[in-house]
The first five atom37 places (N, CA, C, CB, O) and aatype in JSON, in Angstrom:
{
  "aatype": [20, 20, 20, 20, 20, 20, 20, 20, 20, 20, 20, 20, 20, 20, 20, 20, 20, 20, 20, 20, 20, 20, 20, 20, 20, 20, 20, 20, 20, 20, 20, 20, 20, 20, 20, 20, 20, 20, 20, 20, 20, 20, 20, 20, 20, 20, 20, 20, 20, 20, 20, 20, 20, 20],
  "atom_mask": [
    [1, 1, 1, 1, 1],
    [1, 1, 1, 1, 1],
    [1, 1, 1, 1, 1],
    [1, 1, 1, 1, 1],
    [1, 1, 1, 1, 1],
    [1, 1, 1, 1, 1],
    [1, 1, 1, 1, 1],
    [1, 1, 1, 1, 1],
    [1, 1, 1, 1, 1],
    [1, 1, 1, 1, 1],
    [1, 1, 1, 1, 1],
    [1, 1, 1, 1, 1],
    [1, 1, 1, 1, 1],
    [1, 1, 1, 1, 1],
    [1, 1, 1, 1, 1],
    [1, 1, 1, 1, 1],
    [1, 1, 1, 1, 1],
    [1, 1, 1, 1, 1],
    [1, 1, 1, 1, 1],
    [1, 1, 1, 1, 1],
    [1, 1, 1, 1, 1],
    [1, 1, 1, 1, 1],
    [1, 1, 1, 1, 1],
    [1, 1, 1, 1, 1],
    [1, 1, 1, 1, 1],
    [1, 1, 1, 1, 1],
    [1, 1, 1, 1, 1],
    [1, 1, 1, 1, 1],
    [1, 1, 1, 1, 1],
    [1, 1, 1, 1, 1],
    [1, 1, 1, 1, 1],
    [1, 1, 1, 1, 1],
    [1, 1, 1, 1, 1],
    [1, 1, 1, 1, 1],
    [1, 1, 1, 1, 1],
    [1, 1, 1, 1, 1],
    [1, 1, 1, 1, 1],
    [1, 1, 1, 1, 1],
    [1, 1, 1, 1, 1],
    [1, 1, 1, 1, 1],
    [1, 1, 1, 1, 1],
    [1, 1, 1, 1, 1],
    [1, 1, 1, 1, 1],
    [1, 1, 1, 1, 1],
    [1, 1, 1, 1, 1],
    [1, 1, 1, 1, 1],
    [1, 1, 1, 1, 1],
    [1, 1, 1, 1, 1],
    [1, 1, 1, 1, 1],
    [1, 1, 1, 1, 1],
    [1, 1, 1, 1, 1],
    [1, 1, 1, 1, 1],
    [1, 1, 1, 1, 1],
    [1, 1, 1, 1, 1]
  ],
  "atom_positions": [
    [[4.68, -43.59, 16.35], [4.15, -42.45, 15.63], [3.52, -42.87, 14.32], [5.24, -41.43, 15.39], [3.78, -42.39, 13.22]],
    [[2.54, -43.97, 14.61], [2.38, -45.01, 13.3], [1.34, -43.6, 12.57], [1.33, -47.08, 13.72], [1.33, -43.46, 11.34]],
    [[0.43, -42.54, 13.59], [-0.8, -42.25, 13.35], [-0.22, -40.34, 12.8], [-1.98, -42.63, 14.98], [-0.78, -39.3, 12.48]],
    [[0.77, -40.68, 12.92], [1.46, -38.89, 12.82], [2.19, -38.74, 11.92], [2.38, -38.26, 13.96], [3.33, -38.29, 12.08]],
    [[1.58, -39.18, 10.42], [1.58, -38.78, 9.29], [0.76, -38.18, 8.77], [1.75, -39.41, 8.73], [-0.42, -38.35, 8.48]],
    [[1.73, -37.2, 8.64], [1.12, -35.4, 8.51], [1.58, -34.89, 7.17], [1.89, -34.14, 9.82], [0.82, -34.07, 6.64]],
    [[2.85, -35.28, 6.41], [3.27, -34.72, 5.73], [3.11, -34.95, 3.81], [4.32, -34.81, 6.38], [3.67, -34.44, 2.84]],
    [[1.83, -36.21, 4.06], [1.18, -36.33, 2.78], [0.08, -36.35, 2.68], [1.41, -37.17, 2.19], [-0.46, -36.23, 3.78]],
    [[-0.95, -36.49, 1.47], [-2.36, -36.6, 0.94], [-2.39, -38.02, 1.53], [-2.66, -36.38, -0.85], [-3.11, -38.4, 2.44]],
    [[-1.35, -38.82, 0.75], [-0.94, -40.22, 0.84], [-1.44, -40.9, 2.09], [0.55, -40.33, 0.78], [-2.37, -41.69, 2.22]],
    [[-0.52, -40.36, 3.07], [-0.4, -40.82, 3.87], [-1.95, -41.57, 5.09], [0.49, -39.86, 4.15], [-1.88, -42.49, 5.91]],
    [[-3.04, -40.77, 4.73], [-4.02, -41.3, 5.42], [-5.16, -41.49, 4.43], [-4.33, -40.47, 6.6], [-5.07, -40.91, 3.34]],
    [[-5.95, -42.04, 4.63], [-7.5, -42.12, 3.59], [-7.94, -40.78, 3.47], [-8.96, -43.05, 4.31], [-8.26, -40.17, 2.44]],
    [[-7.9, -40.31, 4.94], [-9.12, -39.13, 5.21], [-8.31, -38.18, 4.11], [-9.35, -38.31, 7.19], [-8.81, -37.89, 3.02]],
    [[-7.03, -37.76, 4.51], [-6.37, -36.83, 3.74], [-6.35, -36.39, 2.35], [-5.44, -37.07, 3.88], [-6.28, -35.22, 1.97]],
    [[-6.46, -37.99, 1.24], [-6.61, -38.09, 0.33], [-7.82, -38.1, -0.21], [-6.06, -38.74, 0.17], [-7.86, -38.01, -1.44]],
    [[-9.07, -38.21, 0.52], [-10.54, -37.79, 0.38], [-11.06, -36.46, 0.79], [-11.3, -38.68, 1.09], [-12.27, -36.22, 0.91]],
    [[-10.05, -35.54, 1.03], [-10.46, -34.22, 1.34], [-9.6, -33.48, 0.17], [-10.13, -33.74, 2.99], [-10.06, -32.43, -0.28]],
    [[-8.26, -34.02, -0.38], [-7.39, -33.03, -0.81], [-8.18, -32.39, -2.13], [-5.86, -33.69, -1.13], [-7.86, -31.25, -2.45]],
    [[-9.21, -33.09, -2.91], [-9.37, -32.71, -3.99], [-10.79, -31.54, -3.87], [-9.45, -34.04, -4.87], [-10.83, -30.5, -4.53]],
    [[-11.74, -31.92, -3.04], [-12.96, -31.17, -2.97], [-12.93, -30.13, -2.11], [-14.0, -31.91, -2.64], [-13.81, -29.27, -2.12]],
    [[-11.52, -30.1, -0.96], [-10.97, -28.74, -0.51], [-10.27, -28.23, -1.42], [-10.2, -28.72, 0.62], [-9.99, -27.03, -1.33]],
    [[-9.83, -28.97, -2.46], [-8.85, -27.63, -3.16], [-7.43, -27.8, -3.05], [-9.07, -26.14, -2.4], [-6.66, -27.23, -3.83]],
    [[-6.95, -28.72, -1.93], [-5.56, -28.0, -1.45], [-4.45, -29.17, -2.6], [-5.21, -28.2, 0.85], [-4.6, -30.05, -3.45]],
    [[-3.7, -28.67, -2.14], [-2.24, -28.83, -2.91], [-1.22, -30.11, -2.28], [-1.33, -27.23, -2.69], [-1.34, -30.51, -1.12]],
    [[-0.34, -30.58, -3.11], [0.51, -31.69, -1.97], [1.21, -30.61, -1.38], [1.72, -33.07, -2.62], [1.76, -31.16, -0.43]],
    [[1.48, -29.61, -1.35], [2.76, -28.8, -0.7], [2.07, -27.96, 0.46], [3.63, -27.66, -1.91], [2.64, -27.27, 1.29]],
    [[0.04, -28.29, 0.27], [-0.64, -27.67, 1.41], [-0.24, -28.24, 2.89], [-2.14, -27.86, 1.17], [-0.12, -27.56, 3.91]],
    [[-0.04, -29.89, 2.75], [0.13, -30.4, 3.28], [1.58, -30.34, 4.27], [-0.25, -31.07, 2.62], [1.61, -30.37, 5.5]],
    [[2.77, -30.25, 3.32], [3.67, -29.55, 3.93], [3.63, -28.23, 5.4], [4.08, -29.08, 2.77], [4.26, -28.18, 6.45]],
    [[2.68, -27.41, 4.84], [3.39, -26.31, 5.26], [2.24, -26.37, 6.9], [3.34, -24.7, 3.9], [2.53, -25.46, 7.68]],
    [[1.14, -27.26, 7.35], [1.07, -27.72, 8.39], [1.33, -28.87, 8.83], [0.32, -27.53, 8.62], [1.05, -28.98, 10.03]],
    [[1.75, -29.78, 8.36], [2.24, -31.28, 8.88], [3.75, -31.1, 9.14], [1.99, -32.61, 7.66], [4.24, -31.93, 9.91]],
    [[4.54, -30.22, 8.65], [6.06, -30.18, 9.02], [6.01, -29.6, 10.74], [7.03, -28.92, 7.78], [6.68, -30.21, 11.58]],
    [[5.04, -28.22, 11.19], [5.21, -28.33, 12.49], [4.5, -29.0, 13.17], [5.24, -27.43, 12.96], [4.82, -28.91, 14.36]],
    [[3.53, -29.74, 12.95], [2.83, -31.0, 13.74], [3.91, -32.17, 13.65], [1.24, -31.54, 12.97], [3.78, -32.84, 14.67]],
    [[4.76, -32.59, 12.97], [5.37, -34.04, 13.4], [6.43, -32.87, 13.59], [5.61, -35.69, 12.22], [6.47, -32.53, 12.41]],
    [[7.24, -32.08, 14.16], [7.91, -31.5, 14.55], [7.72, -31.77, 16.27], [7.75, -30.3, 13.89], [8.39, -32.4, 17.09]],
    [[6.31, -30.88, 16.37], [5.57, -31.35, 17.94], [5.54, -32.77, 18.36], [4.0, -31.0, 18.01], [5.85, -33.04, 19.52]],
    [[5.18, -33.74, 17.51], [5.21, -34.99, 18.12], [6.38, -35.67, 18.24], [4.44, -35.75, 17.55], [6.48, -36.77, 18.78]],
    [[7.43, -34.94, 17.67], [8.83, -35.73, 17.8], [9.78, -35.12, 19.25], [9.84, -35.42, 16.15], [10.7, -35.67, 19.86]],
    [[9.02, -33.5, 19.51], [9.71, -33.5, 20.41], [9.16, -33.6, 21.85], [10.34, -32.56, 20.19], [9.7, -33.54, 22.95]],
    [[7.51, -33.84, 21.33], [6.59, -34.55, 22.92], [7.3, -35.82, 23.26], [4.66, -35.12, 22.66], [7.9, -35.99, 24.32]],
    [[7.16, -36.8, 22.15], [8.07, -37.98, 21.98], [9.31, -38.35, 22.84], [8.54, -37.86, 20.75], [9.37, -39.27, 23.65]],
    [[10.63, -37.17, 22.4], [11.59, -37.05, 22.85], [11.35, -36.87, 24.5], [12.21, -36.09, 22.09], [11.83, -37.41, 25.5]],
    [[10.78, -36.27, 24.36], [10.65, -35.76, 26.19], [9.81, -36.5, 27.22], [9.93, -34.26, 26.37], [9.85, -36.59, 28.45]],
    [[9.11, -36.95, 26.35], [7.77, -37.82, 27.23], [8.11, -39.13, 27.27], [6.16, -37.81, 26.52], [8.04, -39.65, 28.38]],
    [[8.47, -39.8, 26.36], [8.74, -41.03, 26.56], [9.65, -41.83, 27.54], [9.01, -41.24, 25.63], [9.45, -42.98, 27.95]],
    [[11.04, -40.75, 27.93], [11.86, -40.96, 28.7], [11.55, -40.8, 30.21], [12.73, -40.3, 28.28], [12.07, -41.41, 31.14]],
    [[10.54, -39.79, 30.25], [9.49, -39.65, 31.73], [9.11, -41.02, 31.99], [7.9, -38.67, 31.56], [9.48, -41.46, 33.08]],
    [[8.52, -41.74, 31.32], [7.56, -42.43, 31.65], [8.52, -43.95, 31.35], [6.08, -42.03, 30.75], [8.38, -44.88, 32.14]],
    [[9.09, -44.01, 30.66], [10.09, -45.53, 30.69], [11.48, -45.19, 30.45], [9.69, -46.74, 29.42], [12.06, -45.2, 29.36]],
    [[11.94, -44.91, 31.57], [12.93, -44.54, 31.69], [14.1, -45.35, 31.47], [12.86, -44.11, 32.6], [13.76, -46.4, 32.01]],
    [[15.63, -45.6, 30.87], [16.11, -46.19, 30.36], [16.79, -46.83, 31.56], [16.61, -45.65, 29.36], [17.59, -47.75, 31.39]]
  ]
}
């Protein structure tokens, strides 16, 4: 989940080159990146075990 950092400006280039000329906030970031790595943790959980099973 190297690419499913969601929950900062920080966290990607693009993020931190949009946060200022959109306007948004570090806590903008929060309040859609908490249910996106929410989703990928529990595609994760479920999918991964499909496919390589222990």
């Amino acid at each position: 989940m190297g690419a499913a950092a969601f929950l900062t400006p920080i966290a990607t280039p693009v993020n931190l080159m949009v946060m200022q000329p959109a306007g948004y906030r570090f806590g903008d970031y929060w309040r859609l990146g908490l249910p996106l790595v929410l989703v990928y943790v529990a595609v994760a959980v479920l999918y991964v075990p499909a496919v390589w099973p222990f």
